[in-house]
Residue, then its C-alpha position, 0 to 999 in steps of 0.5 A: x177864479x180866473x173866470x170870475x176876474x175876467x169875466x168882472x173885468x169884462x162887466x166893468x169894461x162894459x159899464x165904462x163904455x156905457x157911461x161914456x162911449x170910446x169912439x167918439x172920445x178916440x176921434x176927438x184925438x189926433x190919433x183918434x181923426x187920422x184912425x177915422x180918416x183911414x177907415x173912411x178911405x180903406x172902407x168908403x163913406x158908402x159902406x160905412x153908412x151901410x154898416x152904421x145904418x145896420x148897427x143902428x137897425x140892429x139896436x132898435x130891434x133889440x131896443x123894442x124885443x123883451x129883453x130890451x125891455x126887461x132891462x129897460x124896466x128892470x135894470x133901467x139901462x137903455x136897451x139901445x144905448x147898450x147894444x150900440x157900445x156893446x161891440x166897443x166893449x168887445x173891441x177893447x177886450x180884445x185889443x187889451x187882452x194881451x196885456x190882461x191876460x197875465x194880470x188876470x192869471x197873476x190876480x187868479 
């Protein structure tokens, strides 16, 4: 049962960061500017255009395979959309696992 809860939580994460994406309602906060700011000055415009450009490229192959296109038709979810908040998704996971974690053993 565990892995049922978790793996419910993980799909409703998911669904949320699709109907609306975390990074761009995070830098619309201070907190949220001041995260970019720092990323931008650790990691450089450059290499973030690169990775964003990578990302992107990575979509759009997805966006035009079969899989993409299957959920496309059948799911009607945007095969793009998805894979672009996909890794978000993960992000948040991940940073709320620690507080998850016990939840979910307690709800197990």
């Amino acid at each position: 049962s565990f892995v049922i809860v978790d793996r419910i939580w993980w799909f409703a994460l998911l669904a949320a960061c699709y109907r609306r994406p975390p990074l761009p309602l995070l830098a619309s906060t201070a907190v949220g500017r001041s995260l970019t700011a720092k990323a931008e000055a650790t990691l450089g415009q450059e290499r973030l255009a690169r990775m964003c450009g990578w990302l992107e490229d990575r979509a759009s192959q997805f966006a035009g395979s079969r899989v993409g296109n299957t959920l496309r038709e059948k799911a009607r979810l945007e095969p793009k959309r998805l894979a672009l908040v996909l890794p978000q998704s993960i992000a948040l996971y991940n940073i709320f696992l620690p507080v998850w974690l016990p939840v979910n053993g307690c709800l197990a």
